[in-house]
C-alpha positions as CSV (number, residue, x, y, z in Angstrom):
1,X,0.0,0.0,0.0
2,X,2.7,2.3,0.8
3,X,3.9,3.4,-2.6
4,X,0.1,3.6,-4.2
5,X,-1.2,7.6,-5.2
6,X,-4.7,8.8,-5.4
7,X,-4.3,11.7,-8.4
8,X,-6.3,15.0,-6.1
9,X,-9.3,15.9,-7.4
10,X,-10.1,19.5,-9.3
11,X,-10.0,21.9,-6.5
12,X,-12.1,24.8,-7.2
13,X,-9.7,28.0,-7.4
14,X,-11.7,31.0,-6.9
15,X,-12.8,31.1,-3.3
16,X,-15.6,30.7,-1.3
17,X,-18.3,33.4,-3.3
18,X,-16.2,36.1,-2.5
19,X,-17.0,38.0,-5.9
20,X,-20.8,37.8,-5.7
21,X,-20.6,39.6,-2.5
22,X,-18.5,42.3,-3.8
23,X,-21.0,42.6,-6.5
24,X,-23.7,42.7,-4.3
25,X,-21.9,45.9,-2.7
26,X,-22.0,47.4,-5.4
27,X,-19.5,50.3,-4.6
28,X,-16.1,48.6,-5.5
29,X,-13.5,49.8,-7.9
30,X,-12.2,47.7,-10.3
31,X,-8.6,47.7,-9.4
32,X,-10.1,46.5,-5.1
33,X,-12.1,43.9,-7.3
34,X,-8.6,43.0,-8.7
35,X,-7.1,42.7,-5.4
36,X,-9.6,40.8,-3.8
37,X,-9.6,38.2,-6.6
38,X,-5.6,38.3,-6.6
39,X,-5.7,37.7,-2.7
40,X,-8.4,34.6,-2.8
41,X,-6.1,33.0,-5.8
42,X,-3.3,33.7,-3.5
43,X,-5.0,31.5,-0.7
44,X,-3.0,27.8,0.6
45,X,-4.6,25.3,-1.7
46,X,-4.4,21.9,0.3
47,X,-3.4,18.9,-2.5
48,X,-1.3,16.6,-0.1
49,X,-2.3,15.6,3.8
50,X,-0.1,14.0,5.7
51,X,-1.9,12.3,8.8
52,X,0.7,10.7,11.8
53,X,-1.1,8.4,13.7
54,X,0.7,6.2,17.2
55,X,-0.9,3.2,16.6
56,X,-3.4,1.3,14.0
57,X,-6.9,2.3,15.0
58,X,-5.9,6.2,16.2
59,X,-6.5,7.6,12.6
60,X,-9.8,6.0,12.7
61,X,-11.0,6.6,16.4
62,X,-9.2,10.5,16.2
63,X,-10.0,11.2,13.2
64,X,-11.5,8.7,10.6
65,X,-14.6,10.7,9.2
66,X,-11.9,13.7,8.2
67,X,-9.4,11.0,6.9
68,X,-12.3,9.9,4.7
69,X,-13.4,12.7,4.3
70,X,-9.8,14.5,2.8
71,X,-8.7,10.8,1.0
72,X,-11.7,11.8,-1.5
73,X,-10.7,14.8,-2.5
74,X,-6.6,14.5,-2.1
75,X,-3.5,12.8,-1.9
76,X,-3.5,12.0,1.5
77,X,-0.2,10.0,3.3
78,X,-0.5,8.6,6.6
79,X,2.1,6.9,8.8
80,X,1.5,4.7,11.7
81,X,4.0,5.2,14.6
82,X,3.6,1.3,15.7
83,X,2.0,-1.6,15.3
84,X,0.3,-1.9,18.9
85,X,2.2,-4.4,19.8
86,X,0.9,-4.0,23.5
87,X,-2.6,-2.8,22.9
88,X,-5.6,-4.8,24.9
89,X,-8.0,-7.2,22.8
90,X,-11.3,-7.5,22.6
91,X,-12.7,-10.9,22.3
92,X,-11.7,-14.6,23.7
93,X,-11.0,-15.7,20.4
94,X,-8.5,-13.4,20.0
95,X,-6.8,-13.4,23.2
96,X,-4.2,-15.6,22.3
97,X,-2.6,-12.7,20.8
98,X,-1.5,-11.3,24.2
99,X,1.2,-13.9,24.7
100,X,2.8,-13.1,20.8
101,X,3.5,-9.2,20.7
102,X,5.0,-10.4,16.5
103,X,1.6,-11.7,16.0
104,X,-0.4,-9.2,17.4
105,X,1.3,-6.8,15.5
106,X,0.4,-8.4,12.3
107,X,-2.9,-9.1,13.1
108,X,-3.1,-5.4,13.9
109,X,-1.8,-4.5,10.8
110,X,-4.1,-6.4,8.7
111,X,-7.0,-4.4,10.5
112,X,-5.6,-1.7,9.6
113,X,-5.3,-2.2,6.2
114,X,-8.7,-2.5,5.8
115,X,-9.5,0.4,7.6
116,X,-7.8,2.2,5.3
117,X,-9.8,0.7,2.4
118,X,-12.6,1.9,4.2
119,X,-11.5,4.8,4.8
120,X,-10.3,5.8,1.5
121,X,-6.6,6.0,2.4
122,X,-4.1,4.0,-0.8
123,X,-1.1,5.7,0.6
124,X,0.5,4.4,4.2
125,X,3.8,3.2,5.8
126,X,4.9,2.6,9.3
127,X,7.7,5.3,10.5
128,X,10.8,2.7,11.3
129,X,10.7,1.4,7.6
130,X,11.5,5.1,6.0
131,X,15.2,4.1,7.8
132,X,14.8,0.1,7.8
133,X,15.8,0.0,11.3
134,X,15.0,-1.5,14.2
135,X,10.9,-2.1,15.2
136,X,9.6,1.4,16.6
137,X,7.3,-0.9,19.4
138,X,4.3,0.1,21.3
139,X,5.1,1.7,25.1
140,X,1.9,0.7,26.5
141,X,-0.1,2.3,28.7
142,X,-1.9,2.2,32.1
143,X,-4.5,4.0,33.4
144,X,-4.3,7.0,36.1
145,X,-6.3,6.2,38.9
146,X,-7.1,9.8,39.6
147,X,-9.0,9.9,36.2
148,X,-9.7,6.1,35.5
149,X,-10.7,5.7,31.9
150,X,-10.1,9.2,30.8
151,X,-6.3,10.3,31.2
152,X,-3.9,7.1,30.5
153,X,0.1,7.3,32.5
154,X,3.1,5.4,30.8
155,X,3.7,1.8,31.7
156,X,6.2,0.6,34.0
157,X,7.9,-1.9,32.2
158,X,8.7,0.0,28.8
159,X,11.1,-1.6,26.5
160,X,14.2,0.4,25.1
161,X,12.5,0.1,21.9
162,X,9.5,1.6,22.3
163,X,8.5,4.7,20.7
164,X,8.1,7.2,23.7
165,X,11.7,5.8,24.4
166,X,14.3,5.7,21.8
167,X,16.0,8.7,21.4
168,X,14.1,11.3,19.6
169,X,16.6,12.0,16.7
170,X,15.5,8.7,14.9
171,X,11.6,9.1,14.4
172,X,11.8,12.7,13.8
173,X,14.3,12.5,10.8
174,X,12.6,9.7,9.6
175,X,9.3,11.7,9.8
176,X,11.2,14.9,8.1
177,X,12.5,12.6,5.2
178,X,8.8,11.5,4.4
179,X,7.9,15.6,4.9
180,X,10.0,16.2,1.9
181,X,9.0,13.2,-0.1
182,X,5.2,14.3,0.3
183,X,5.4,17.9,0.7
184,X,1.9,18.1,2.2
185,X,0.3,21.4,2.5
186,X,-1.7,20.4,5.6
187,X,0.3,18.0,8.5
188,X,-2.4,16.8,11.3
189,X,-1.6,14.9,14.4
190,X,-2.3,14.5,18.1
191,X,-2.3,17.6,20.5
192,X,0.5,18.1,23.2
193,X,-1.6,16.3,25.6
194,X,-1.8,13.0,23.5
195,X,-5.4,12.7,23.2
196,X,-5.6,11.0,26.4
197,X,-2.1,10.8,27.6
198,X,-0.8,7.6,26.1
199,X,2.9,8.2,25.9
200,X,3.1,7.0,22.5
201,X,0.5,10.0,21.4
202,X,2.7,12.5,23.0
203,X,5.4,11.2,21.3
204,X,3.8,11.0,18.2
205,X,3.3,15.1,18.7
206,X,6.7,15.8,19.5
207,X,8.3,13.6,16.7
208,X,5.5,15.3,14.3
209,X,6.5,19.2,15.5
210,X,10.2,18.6,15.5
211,X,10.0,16.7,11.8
212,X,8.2,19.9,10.6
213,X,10.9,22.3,12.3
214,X,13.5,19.8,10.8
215,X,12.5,19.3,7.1
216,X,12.9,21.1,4.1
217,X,9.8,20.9,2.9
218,X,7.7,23.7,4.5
219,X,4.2,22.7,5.3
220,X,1.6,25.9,4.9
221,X,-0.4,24.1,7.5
222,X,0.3,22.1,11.0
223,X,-2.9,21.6,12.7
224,X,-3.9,19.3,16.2
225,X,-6.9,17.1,16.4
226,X,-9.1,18.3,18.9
227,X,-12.8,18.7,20.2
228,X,-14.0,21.4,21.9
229,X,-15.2,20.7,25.4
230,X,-18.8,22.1,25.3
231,X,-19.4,19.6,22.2
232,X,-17.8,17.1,24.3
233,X,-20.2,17.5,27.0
234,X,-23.0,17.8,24.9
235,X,-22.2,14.3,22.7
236,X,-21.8,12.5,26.5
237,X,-25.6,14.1,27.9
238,X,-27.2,12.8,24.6
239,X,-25.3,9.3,24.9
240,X,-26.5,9.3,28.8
241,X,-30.0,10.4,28.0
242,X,-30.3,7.3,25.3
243,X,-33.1,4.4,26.0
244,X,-31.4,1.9,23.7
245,X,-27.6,1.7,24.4
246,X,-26.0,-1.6,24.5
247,X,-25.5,-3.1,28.2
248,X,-22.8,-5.6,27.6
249,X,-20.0,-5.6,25.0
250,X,-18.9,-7.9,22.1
251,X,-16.9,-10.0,24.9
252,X,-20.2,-9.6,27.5
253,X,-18.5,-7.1,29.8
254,X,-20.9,-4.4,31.0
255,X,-20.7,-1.4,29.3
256,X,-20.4,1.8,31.3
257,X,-21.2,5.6,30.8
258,X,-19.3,8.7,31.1
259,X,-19.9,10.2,34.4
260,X,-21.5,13.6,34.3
261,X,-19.5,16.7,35.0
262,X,-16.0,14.3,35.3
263,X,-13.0,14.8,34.0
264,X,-12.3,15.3,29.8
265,X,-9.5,13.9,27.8
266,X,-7.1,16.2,26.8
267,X,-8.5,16.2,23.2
268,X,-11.5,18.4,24.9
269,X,-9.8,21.8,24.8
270,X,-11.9,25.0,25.5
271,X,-13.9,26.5,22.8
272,X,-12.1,29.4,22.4
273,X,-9.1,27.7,20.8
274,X,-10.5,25.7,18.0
275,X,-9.6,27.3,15.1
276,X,-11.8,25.1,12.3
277,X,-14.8,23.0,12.7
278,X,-15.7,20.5,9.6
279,X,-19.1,18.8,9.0
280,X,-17.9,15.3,8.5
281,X,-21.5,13.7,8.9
282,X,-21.2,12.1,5.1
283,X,-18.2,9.8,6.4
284,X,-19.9,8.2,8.4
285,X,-20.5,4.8,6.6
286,X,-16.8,5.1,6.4
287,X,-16.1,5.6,9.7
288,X,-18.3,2.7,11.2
289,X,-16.8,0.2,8.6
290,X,-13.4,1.1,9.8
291,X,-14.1,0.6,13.4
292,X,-15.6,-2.6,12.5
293,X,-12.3,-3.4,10.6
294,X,-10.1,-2.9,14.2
295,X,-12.5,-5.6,16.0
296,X,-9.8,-6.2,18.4
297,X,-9.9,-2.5,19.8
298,X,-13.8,-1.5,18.9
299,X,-16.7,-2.9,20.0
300,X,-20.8,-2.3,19.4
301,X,-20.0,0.5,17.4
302,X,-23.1,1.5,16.3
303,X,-24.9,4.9,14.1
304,X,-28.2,6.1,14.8
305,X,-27.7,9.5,12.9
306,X,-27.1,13.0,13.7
307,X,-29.7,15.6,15.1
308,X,-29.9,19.5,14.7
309,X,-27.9,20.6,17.7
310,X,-26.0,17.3,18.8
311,X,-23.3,16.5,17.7
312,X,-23.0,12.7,18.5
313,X,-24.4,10.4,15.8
314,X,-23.7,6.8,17.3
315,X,-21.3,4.8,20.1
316,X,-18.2,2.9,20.3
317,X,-16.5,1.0,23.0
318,X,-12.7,0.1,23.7
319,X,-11.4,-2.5,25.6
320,X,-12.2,-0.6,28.8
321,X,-15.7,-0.8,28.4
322,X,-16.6,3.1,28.3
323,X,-19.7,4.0,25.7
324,X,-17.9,7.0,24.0
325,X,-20.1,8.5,21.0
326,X,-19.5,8.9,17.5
327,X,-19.4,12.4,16.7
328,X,-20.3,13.9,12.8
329,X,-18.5,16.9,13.3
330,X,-14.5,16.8,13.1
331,X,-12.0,20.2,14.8
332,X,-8.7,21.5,14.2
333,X,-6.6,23.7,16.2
334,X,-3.5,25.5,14.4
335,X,0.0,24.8,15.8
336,X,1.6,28.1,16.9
337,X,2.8,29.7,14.2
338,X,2.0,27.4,12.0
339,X,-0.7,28.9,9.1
340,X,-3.0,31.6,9.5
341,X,-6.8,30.4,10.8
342,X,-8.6,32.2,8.5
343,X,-6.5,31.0,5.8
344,X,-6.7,27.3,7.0
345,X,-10.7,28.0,7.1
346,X,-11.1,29.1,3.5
347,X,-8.5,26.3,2.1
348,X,-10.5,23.4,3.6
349,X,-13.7,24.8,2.9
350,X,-12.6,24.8,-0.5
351,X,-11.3,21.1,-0.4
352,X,-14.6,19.4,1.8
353,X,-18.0,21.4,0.6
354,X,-20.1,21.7,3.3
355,X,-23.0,19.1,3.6
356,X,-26.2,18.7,5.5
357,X,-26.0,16.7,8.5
358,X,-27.9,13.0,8.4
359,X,-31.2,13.5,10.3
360,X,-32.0,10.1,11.5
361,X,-33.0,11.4,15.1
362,X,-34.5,15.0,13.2
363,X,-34.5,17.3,15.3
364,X,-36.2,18.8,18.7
365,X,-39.7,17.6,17.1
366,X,-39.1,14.6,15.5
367,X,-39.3,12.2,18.3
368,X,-42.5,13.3,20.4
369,X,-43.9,13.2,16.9
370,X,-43.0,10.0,15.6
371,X,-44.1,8.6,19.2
372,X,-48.2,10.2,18.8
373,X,-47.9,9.2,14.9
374,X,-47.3,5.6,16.5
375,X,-50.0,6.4,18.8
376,X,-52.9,6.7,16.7
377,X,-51.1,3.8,14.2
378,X,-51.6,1.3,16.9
379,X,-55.2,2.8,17.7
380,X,-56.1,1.9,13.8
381,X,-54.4,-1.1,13.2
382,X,-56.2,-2.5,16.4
383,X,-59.8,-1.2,15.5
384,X,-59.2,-2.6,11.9
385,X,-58.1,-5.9,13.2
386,X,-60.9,-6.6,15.6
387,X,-63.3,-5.8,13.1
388,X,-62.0,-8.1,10.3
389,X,-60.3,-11.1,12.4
390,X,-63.7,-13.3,12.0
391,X,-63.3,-13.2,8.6
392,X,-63.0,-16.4,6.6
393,X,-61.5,-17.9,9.8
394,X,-58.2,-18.7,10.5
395,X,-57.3,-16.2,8.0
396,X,-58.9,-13.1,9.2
397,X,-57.2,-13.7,12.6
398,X,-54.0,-14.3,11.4
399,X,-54.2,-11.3,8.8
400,X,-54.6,-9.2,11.8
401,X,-51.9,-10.1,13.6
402,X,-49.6,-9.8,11.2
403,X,-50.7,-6.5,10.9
404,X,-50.2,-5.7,14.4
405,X,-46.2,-7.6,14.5
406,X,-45.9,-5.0,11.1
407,X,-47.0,-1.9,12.8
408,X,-45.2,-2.4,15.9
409,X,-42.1,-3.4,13.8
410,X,-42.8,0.3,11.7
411,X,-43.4,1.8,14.7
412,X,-39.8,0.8,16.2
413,X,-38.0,2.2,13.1
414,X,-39.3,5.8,13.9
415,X,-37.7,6.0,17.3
416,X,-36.8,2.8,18.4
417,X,-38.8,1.2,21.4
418,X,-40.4,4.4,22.4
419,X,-42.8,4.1,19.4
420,X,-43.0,0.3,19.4
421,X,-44.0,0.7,22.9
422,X,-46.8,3.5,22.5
423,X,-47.2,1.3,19.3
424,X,-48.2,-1.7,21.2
425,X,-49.9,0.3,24.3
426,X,-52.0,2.1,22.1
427,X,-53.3,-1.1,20.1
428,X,-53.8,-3.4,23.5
429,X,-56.1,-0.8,24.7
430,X,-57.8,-0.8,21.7
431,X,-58.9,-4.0,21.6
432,X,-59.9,-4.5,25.2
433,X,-62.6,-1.1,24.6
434,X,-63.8,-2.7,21.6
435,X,-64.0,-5.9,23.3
436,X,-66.1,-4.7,26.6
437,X,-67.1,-1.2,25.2
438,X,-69.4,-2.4,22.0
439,X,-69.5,-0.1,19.0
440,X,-73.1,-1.3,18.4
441,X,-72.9,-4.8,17.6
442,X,-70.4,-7.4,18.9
443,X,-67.1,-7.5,16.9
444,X,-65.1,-9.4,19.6
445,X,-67.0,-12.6,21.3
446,X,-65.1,-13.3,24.3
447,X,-66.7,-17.2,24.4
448,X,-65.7,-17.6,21.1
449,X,-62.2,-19.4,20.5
450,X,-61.4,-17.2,18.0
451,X,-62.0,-14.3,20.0
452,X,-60.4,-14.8,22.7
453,X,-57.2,-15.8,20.7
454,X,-57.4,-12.5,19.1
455,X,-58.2,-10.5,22.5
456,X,-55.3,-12.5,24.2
457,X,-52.8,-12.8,21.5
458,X,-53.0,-9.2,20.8
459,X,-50.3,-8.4,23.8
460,X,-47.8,-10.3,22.3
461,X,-48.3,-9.3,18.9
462,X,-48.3,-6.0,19.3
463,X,-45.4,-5.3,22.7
464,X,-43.5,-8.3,22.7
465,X,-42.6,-10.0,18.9
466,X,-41.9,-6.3,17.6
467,X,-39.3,-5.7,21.1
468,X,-37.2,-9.3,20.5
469,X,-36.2,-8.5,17.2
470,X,-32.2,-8.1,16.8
471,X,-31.5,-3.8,17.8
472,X,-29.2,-4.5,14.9
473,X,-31.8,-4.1,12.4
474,X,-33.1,-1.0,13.7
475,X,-29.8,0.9,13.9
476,X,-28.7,2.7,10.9
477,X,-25.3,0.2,10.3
C-alpha cells in the first residue's frame, strides 16, 4: 500500500463566493475587485495531507470521518507510529494474541489495512521502515487512577524500543524525510496532551512538530486534532440520555457511561481555541466500517444519525468498556505559528464542501412526533383488526396479527422502542374497549375461541414479537 497515489481531485480555485458579495456591494473599484480576486487566488490550496497516527486504529478513532473525508478529495499520506504491539483485545477468540506481541502486531496491521480501504486512504507506511531500522514498538499504557478511563500514564515496564523511548533523533528524521518526499500542504496529528495521555500519542506530537521544524519541505499548514469541550459534553448528555444503548460488550462485559461533570481527555480543549470546525457527517459509513475493521480494539459501534444541535451520531466502546459516542463533526486547532486560521478556514472549505447533516434522530420535534404518529397507528391497526379477524377464519385472525407484529415493527424504526411501545400500548387498549365497550354490535366474542385468541394474543403481537427482534436491524449500520 505504501507506494500507491490517489491523483487530487479538481479543487475549485476562486474562493468561497467572494465575488458575488463584492457585487452585491455594489460600490467597488475595479482595481479593489482585482485585489480581492488576486488575494483569494493567492489563498494555501491543500493537494497533499499528511496524517501521523501512534498506533493502528488512532487515525480511525481520532479522526477517521476527516481521513475519509480528505482521501476523497486529495493525496493524503498517513504513517503509523507502531503496530500496537501492546494494545488490549477485545474478544476470547483473539486473546491468544496477548502472549505473541509479532503476531499481534500483524494481526493489527491487517486491521488496519482494511480500515484504510474503508476509509479511502491507498497511501500508508509505518515510521521505522523510512530508515529500515530497528521495530519502533508500542510503550503501553496504564491507566491514572485519579481519572480512570479518561487520562492514560506510561507503563512501567517500557522496553528500550518503544517509541516514547528511543532517542528522539531517529523518528523525527525519519518523519522529516517523508515531509519532503510528500510535501503536504496540511500536517495533522495528536495535541500536546496525547489525546488521552498515552505516551506513544505524545510522542507522536513531539516527533510530528520537530520533523516539521526539521524538514525542508515547508508545510503551509500544522494543525492538532481536537474537540471542543462544550461539544464534548453535549455528545456525553445525549449518549446518557439514550433508552437503547447496549448493556454488555462484544466480549459480555458491562458497558459503562461517562460520568457527568467528570474529567475530559485532553482532546476536549476550550472553545475558544479551536480554530476550524468540519461537518464530516457524510463519512460516516466510512467511519463505522473502519471501526468494524479494528474488532480487536472497537466494540458495538453503532450509528443512529445526527440531530440538529447534537453532535453525537452513534457509540463505540474500547477495551475498557466506556460508551464513548461517535461524533459527525470533526475540529482543528492551528499549531503556533503554524498557518493563518482564516486562511486554514477558507483552504479546507474549498477542499470538503459543506453538507447537511444525516437527520435520522431530526430534530427537537421529530421524536415526540414520531411517538403520537405511533399512537394513533396502533389505535387503527387495532380497531381494523378486531373488526376483520372473524373473517374467513383462521385467516382473518392471522391477517390481523400480522398487521399488528408489522405496525409495531414500523413503529420501532421511527424511534426505536419508544414508538413500538406507544405502538403496542395504544393497540392493546384498543382491543380491550372494543371488546367490553361495543360499538353497536359485537365484533369481539369473548366465548368464542377465535375471540379470545385474538383479544389475548394481541399483547404479544403488538409489545412483545416487535421488542425481540435483533437492535441491529433498527440501527442505521
Amino acid at each position: 500500500m505504501s507506494d500507491q497515489r490517489r491523483s487530487p481531485r479538481p479543487v475549485d480555485s476562486d474562493g468561497s463566493g467572494g465575488s458575488t458579495s463584492l457585487a452585491e456591494g455594489g460600490g467597488e473599484s475595479r482595481a479593489e475587485i482585482g485585489e480581492v480576486a488576486d488575494a483569494a487566488v493567492a489563498l494555501p490550496e491543500i493537494r497533499r495531507v499528511l496524517v501521523v497516527a501512534p498506533h493502528p486504529d488512532d487515525e480511525t478513532l481520532t479522526a477517521g470521518a476527516l481521513v475519509a473525508a480528505l482521501a476523497g478529495h486529495c493525496q493524503l499520506t498517513l504513517v503509523t507510529c507502531t503496530r500496537g504491539e501492546r494494545g488490549e483485545m477485545i474478544g476470547a477468540d483473539l486473546a491468544h494474541l496477548l502472549d505473541d506481541p509479532a503476531e499481534l502486531a500483524g494481526y493489527r496491521a491487517g486491521e488496519l489495512e482494511r480500515a484504510l480501504t474503508a476509509l479511502g486512504v491507498v497511501d500508508h507506511l509505518f515510521l521505522d521502515t523510512v530508515d529500515g531500522g530497528p521495530r519502533l514498538v508500542d510503550s503501553g499504557m496504564r491507566w491514572d487512577e485519579g481519572a480512570h478511563l479518561v487520562r492514560a500514564l506510561p507503563a512501567l515496564d517500557a522496553g528500550t524500543d518503544a517509541f516514547s523511548v528511543v532517542p528522539l533523533e531517529r523518528p523525527v528524521a525519519a518523519l522529516a524525510a517523508v515531509i519532503d518526499r510528500v510535501q503536504p500542504d496540511l500536517v495533522l496529528t495528536d495535541e500536546p496532551g496525547g489525546g488521552y495521555g498515552h505516551p506513544d500519542h505524545q510522542r507522536a506530537h513531539e516527533v510530528t512538530m520537530a520533523a516539521v521544524a526539521a524538514a525542508q519541505h515547508d508545510p503551509a499548514f500544522v494543525a492538532w486534532l481536537v474537540r471542543p469541550e462544550s461539544a464534548v459534553r453535549a455528545a456525553q448528555e445525549w449518549l446518557r440520555n439514550r433508552t437503547d444503548l447496549p448493556t454488555t460488550g462484544d466480549d459480555g462485559a458491562p458497558l459503562t457511561l461517562p460520568e457527568p461533570g467528570g474529567q475530559l481527555p485532553s482532546i476536549a480543549v476550550p472553545d475558544a481555541t479551536v480554530d476550524l470546525e468540519i461537518d464530516v457527517s457524510p463519512q460516516l459509513p466510512d467511519l463505522l466500517a473502519a471501526m468494524r475493521a479494528h474488532r480487536s480494539q472497537v466494540q458495538v459501534p453503532t450509528l443512529v444519525g445526527t440531530a440538529e444541535g447534537v453532535p453525537a451520531a452513534g457509540w463505540y466502546a474500547l477495551s475498557n468498556g466506556l460508551l464513548q459516542p461517535i461524533l459527525g463533526r470533526a475540529w482543528l486547532r492551528l499549531a503556533p505559528g503554524r498557518g493563518d486560521p482564516e486562511k486554514l478556514r477558507a483552504a479546507v472549505g474549498r477542499l470538503v464542501a459543506p453538507a447537511p447533516a444525516q437527520t435520522v434522530d431530526g430534530g427537537r420535534w421529530f421524536r415526540p412526533a414520531m411517538v403520537a404518529f405511533s399512537l394513533v397507528l396502533g389505535l387503527m391497526v387495532a380497531a381494523v383488526g378486531t373488526a376483520f379477524h372473524r373473517v374467513g377464519p383462521p385467516w382473518g385472525l392471522l391477517a390481523a396479527f400480522v398487521a399488528l407484529v408489522a405496525g409495531g415493527v414500523l413503529a420501532r424504526t421511527f424511534v426505536d422502542r419508544a414508538g413500538q411501545a406507544a405502538f403496542g400500548t395504544a393497540a392493546v387498549i384498543m382491543v380491550v374497549v372494543m371488546t367490553y365497550v361495543r360499538p353497536g354490535d359485537d365484533v369481539l366474542v369473548t366465548g368464542e375461541p377465535i375471540g379470545l385468541a385474538w383479544l389475548v394474543g394481541s399483547i404479544p403481537a403488538a409489545l412483545l414479537l416487535p421488542a425481540l427482534l435483533p437492535k441491529r436491524w433498527f440501527a442505521d449500520s
